[in-house]
DSSP file (Angstrom, degrees, kcal/mol; ACC not computed):
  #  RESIDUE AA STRUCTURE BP1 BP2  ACC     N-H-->O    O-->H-N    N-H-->O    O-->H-N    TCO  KAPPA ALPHA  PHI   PSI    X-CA   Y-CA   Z-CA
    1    1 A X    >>        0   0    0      0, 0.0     4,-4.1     0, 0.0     3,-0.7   0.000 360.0 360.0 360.0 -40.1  149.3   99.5  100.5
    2    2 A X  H 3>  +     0   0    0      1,-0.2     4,-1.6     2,-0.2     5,-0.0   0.843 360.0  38.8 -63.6 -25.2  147.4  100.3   97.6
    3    3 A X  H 34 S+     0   0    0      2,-0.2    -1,-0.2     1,-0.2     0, 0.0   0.351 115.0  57.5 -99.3   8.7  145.0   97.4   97.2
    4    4 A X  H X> S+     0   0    0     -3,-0.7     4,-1.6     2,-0.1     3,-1.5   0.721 106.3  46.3-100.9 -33.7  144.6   97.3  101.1
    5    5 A X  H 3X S+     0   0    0     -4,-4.1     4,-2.9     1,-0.2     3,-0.5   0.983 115.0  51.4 -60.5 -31.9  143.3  101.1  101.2
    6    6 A X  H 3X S+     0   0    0     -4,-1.6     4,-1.1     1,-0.2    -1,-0.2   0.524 111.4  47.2 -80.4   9.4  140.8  100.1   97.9
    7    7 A X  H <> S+     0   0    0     -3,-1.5     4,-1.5     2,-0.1    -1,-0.2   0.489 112.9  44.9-106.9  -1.5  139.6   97.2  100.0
    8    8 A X  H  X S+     0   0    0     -4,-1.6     4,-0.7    -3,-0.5    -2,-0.2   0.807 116.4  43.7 -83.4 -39.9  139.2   99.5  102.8
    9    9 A X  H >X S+     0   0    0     -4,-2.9     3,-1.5     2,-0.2     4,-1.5   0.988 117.0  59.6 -49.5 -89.2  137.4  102.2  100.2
   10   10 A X  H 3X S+     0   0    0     -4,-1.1     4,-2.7     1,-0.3    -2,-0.2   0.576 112.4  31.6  12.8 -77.5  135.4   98.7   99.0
   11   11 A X  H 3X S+     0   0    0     -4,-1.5     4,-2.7     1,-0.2    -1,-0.3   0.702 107.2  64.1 -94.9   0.9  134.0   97.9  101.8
   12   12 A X  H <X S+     0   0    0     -3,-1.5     4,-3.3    -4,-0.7    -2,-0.2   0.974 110.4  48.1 -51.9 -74.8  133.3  101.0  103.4
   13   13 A X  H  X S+     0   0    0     -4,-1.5     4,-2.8     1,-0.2     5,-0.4   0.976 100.0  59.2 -31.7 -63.3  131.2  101.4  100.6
   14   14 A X  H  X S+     0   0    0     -4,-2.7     4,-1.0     2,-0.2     5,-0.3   0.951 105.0  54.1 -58.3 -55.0  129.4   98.1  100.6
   15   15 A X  H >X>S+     0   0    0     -4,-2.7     4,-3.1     1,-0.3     3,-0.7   0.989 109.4  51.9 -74.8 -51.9  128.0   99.0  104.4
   16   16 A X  H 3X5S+     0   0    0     -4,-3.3     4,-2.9     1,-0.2     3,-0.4   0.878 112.1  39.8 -58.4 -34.8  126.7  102.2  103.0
   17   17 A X  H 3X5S+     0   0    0     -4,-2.8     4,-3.6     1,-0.2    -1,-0.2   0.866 111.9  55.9 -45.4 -42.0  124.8  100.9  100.3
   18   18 A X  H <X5S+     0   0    0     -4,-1.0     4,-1.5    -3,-0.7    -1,-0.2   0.727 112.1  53.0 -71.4 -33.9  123.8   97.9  102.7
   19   19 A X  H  X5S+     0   0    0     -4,-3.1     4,-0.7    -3,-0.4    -1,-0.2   0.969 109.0  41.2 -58.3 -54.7  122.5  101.1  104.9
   20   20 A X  H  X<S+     0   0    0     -4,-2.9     4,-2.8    -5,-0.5    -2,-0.2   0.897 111.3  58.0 -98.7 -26.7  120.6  102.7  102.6
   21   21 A X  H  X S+     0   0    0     -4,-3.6     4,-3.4    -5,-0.3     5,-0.3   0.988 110.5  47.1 -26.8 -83.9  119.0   99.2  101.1
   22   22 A X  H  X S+     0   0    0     -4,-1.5     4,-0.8     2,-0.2    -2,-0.2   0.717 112.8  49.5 -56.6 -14.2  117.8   98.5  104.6
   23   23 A X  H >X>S+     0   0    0     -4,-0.7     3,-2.1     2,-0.2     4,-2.0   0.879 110.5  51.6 -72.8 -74.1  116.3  102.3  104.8
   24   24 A X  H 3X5S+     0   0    0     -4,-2.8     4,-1.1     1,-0.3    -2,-0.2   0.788 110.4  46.3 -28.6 -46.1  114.8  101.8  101.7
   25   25 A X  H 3<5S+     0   0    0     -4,-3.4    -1,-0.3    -5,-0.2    -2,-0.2   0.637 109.0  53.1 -92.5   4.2  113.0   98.5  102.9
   26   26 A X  H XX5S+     0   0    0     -3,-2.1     4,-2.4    -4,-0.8     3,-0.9   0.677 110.6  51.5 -65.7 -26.1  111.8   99.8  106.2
   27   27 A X  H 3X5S+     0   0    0     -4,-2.0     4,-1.3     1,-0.3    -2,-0.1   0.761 109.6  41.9 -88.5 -17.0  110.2  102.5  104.5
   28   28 A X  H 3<<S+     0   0    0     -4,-1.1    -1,-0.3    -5,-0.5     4,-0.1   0.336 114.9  58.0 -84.2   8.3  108.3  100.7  101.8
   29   29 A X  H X> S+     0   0    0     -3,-0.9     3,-1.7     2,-0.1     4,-0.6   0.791 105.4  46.1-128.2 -87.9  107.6   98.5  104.7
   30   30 A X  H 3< S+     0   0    0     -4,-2.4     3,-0.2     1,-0.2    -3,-0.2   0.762 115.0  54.1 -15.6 -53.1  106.0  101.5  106.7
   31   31 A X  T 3< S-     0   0    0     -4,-1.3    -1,-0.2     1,-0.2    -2,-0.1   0.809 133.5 -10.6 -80.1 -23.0  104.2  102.3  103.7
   32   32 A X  T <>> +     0   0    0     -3,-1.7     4,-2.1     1,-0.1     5,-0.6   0.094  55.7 178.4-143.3  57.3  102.5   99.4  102.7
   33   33 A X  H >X5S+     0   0    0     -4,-0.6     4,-2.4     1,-0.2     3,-2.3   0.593  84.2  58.4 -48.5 -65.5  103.6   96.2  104.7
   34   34 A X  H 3>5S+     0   0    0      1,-0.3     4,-1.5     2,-0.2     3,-0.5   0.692 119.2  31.9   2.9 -93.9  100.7   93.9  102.5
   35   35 A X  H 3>5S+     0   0    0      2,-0.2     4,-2.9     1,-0.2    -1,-0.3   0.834 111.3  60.2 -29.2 -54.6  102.4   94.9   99.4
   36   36 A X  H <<5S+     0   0    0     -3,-2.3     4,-0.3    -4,-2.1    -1,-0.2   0.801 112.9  41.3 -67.1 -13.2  105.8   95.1  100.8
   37   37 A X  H  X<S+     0   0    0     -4,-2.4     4,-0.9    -5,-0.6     3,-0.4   0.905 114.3  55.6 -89.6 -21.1  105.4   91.1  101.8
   38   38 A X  H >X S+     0   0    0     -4,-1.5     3,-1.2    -5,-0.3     4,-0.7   0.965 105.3  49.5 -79.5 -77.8  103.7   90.7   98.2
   39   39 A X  H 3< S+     0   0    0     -4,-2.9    -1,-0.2     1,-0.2    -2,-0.2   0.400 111.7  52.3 -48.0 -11.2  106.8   92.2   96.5
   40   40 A X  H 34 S+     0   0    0     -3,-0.4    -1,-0.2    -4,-0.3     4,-0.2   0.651 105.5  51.2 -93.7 -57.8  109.1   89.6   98.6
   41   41 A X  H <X S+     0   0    0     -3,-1.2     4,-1.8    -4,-0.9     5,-0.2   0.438 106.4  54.5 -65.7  -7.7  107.3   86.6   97.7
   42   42 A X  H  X S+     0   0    0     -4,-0.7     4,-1.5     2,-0.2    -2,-0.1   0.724 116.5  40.0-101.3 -35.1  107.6   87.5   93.8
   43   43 A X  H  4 S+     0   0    0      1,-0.1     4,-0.5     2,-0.1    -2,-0.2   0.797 106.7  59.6 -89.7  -2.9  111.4   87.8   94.4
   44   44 A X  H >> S+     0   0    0     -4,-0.2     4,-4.2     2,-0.2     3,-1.4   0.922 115.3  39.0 -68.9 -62.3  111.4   84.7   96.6
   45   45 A X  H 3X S+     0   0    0     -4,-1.8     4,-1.3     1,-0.3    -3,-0.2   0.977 107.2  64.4 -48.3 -66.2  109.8   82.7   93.0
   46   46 A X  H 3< S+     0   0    0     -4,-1.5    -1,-0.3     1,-0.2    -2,-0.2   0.725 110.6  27.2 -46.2 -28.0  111.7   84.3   91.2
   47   47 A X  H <4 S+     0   0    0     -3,-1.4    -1,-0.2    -4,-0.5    -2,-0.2   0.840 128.5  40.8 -96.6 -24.6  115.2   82.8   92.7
   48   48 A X  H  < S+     0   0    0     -4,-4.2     2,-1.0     1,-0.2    -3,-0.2   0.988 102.8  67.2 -82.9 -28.2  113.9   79.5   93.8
   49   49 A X     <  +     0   0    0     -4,-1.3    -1,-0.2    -5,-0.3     2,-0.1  -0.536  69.4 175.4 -80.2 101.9  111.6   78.7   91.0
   50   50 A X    >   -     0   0    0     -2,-1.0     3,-0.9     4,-0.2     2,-0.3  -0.487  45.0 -91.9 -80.0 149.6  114.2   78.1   87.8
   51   51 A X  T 3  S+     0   0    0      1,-0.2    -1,-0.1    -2,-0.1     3,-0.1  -0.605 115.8  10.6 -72.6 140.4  112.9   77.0   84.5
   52   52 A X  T 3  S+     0   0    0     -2,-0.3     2,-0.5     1,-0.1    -1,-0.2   0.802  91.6 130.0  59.2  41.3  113.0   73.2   84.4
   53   53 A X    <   -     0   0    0     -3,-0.9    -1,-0.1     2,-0.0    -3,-0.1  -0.876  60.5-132.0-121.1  76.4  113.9   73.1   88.2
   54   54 A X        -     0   0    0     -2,-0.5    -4,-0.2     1,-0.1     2,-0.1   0.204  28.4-169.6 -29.2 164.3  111.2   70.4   89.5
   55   55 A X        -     0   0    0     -6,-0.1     2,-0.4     2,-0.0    -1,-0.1  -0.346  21.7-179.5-160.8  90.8  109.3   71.6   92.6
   56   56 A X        +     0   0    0     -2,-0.1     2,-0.2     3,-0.0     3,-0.0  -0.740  21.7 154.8 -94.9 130.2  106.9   69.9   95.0
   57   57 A X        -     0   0    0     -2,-0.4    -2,-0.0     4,-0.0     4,-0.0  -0.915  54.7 -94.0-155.4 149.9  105.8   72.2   97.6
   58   58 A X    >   -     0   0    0     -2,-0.2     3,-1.0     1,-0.2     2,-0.1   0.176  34.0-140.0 -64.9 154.8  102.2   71.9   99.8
   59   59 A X  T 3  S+     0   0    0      1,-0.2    -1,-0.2     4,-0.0     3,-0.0  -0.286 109.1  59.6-102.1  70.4   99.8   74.2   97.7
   60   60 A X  T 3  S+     0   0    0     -2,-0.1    -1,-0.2     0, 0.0    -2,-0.1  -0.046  86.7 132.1-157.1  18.5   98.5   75.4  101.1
   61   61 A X  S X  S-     0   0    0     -3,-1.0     3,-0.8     1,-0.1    -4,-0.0  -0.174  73.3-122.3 -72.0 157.6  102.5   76.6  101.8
   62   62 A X  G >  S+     0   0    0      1,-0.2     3,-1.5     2,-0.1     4,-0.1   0.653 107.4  79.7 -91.4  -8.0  102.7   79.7  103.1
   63   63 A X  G 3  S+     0   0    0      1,-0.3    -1,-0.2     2,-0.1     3,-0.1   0.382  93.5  53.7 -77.9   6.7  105.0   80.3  100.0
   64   64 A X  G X  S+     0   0    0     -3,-0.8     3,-0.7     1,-0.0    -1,-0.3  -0.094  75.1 129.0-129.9  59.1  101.7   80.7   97.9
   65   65 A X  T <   +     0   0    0     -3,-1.5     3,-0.4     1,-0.2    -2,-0.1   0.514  64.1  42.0 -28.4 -46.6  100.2   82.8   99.6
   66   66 A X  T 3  S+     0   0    0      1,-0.3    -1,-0.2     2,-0.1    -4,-0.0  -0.025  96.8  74.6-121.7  58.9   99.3   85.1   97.9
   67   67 A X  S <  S+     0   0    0     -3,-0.7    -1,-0.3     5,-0.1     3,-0.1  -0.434  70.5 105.2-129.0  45.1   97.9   82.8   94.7
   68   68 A X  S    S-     0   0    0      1,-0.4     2,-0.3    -3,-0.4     6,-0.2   0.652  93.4 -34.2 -59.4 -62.1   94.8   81.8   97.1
   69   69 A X  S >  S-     0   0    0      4,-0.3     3,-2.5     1,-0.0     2,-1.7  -0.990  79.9 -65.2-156.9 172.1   92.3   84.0   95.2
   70   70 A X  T 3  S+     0   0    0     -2,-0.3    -3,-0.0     1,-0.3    -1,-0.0   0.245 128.7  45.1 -37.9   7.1   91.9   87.3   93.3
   71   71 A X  T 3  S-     0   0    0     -2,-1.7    -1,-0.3     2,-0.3    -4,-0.1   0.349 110.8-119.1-138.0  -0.2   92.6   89.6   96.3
   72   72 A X  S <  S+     0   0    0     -3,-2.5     2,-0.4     1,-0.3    -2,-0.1   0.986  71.6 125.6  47.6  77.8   95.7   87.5   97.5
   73   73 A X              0   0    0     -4,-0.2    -2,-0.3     0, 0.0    -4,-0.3  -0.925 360.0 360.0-147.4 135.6   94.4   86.6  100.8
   74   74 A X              0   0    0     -2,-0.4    -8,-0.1    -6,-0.2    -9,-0.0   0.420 360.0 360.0 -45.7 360.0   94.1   82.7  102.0
């Protein structure tokens, strides 16, 4: 009984958190979307590209976007 109410506690938890995550990114969203898509792609490299992880991808992918030029625009 006990370890079914602290997986009930558990996950209760995990939706709010998962709540206030998804508040958090609509409102940084709201506030800048540019930025908020900028900030997305840096944690998108960050999990697919690994050190020593080969990688061929089109340089004209829309997953370097925003490495086109100095204002990070195509």
């Amino acid at each position: 009984m006990i370890i079914a109410e602290a997986n009930q506690t558990a996950q209760k938890l995990r939706g709010e958190g998962d709540a206030l995550r998804n508040q958090i990114y609509a409102s940084a969203y709201n506030k800048d979307a540019e930025f908020f898509s900028f900030y997305r792609s840096l944690i998108a490299y960050d999990t697919a590209i690994k050190e020593g992880t080969p990688l061929v991808i089109s340089p004209d992918s829309d997953f370097f976007k925003y490495f086109g030029n100095a204002n990070g625009r195509k």
